[in-house]
N, C-alpha and C positions, 0 to 999 in steps of 0.2 A: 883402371889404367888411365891416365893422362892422355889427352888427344892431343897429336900437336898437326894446326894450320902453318901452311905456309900461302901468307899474302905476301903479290907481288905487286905491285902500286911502286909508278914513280914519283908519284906527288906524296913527298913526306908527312903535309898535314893530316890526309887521306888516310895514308898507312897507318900513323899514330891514334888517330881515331878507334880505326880497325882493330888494331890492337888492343887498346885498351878496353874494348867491348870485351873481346875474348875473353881476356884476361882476367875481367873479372867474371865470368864463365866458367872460369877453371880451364882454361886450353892453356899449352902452352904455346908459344906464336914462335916464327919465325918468319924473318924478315925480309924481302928482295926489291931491290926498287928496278931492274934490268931483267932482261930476258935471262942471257946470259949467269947472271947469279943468280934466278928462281933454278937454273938445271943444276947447277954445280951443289947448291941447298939437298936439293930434292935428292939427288947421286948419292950426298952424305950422310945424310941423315934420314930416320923413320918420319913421312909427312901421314896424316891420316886423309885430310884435305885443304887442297888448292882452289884462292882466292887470286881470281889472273885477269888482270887489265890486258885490256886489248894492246893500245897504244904505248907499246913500252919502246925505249931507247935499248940498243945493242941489237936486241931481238925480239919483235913481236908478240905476242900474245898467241898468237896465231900458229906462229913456228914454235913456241912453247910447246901446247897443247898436240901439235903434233909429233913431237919429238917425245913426249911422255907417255902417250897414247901408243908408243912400239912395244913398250914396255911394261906399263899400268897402267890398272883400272880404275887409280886413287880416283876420288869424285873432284870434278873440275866445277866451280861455278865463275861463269866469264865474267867480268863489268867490263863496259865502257859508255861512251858520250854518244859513241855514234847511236841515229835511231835505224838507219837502213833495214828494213827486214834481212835483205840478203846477208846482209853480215850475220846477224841473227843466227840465218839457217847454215850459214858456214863454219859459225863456232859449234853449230852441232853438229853438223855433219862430221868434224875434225874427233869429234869425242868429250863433248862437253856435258856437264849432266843438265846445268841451268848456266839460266842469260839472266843477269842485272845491268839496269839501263841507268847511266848517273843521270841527274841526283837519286840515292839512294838513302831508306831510312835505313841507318846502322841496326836497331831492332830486327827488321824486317830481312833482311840478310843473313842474320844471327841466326835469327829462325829457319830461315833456309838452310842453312849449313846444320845444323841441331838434324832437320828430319832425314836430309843425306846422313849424316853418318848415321841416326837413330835406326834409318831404316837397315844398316851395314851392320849392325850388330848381331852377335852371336845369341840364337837363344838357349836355353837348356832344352837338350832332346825329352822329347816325350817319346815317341816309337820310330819305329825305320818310316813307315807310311807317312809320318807326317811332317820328317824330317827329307824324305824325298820327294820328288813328282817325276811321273815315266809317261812318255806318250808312247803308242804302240812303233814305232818307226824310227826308235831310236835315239830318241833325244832324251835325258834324261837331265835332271835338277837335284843338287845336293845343298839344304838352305843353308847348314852351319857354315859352309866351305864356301856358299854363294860361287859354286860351280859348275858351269856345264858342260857335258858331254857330246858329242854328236856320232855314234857309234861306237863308242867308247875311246874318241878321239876327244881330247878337254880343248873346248870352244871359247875363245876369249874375250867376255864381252864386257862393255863397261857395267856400271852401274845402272843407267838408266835402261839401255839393252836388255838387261836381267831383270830388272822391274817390268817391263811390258811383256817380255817370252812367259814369261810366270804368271803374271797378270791373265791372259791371252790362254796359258796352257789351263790353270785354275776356271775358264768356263770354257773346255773345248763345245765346239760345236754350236758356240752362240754368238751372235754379232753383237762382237763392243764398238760402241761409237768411240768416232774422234774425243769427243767432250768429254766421254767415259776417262777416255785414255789422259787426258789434260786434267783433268780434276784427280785420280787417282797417281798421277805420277806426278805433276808439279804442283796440285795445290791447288783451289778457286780461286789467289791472287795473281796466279800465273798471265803475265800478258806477253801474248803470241794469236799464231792462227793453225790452221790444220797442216800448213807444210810444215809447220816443226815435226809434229807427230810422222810426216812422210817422210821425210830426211830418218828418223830414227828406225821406222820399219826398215827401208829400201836398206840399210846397212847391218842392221840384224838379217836382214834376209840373205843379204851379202856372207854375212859370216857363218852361218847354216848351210850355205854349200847347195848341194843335191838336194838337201831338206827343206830349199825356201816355199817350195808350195804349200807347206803345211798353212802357213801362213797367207790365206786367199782375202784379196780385197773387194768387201760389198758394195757394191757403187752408189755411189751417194747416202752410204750407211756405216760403213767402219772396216774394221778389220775381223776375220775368224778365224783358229783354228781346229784344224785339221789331223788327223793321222794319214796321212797320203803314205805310197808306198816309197 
């Protein structure tokens, strides 16, 4: 099946660049240079994943990412110029899966989007156990469907969200560092700092409800989980 991005870039040289990466990737692209027409895109058509400039004209990057985020999980990677951290931890907090800072290598990017969706992919089942993961307390992981439960109540989190509860539940009971969590979810090229990682717990914990203890923070060590009642 054909993936198709939708970049939103209002700088046309930028866009075409992007594009023609893909393209010759085999994706097929679609195009937005506004806030406003990345949603009206997105509304009409199957995107698999969003390339979203911060600084857009109409409507923000920002107000994008939140307005999709009511509704999907598609995987978001932000660019912009600005270097601020805070913005950084904003486009995550908002539901972003990664941050690229311009200048950016078109390669390097590529590659980013390749292991978002690679990691999105379907695999073939081998048995129920290995196609599921259950903690005693209710939460349970479905990989093909990349679903979760929280009492048999379906939990909706992004991609990156789903990457670390799974990450997290796959060693219950043992403390993964920050680092752990930054190399296994965005890469060893990843540049940030440990409040990314806390922006995306505090919102998974958020969306777990009653269940966010399971998830206990070791201080000055990482994160663990738990089967808590």
């Amino acid at each position: 099946m054909q993936r198709t991005i939708l970049i939103v870039e209002d700088e046309p040289i930028l866009r075409e660049i992007m594009k023609d990466y893909f393209i010759n990737e085999g994706f097929d692209v679609l195009e937005a240079g506004d806030g406003k027409e990345a949603l009206s895109l997105f509304q009409d058509r199957e995107v698999h994943l969003i390339i979203l400039d911060i600084m857009l004209p109409e409507l923000d990057g920002w107000s994008v990412c939140r307005r999709i985020r009511k509704s999907s999980n598609v995987p978001i990677i932000m660019l912009t110029a600005r270097v601020d951290e805070d913005d950084t931890l904003l486009g995550f907090e908002l539901g972003a899966d990664d941050y690229v800072t311009k200048p950016y290598s078109p390669p390097i990017l590529l590659a980013r989007a390749k292991r978002l969706l690679d990691s999105r992919g379907v695999r073939e089942p081998a048995d129920d156990m290995s196609d599921r993961l259950e903690s005693g307390n209710g939460i349970a992981v479905h990989f093909p469907s990349r679903t979760v439960t929280v009492d048999g109540t379906n939990c909706n989190l992004t991609h990156t969200e789903f990457e670390i509860l799974t990450y997290l539940m796959k060693n219950k009971g043992i403390v993964i560092t920050r680092e752990q969590l930054i190399t296994k979810i965005w890469g060893y090229d990843f540049v940030g700092d440990d409040r990314t990682v806390n922006s995306h717990i505090r919102n998974l914990r958020h969306k777990l409800g009653n269940k966010s203890k399971c998830i206990s923070t070791v201080v000055r060590s990482g994160y663990k989980f738990e089967d808590h009642a």
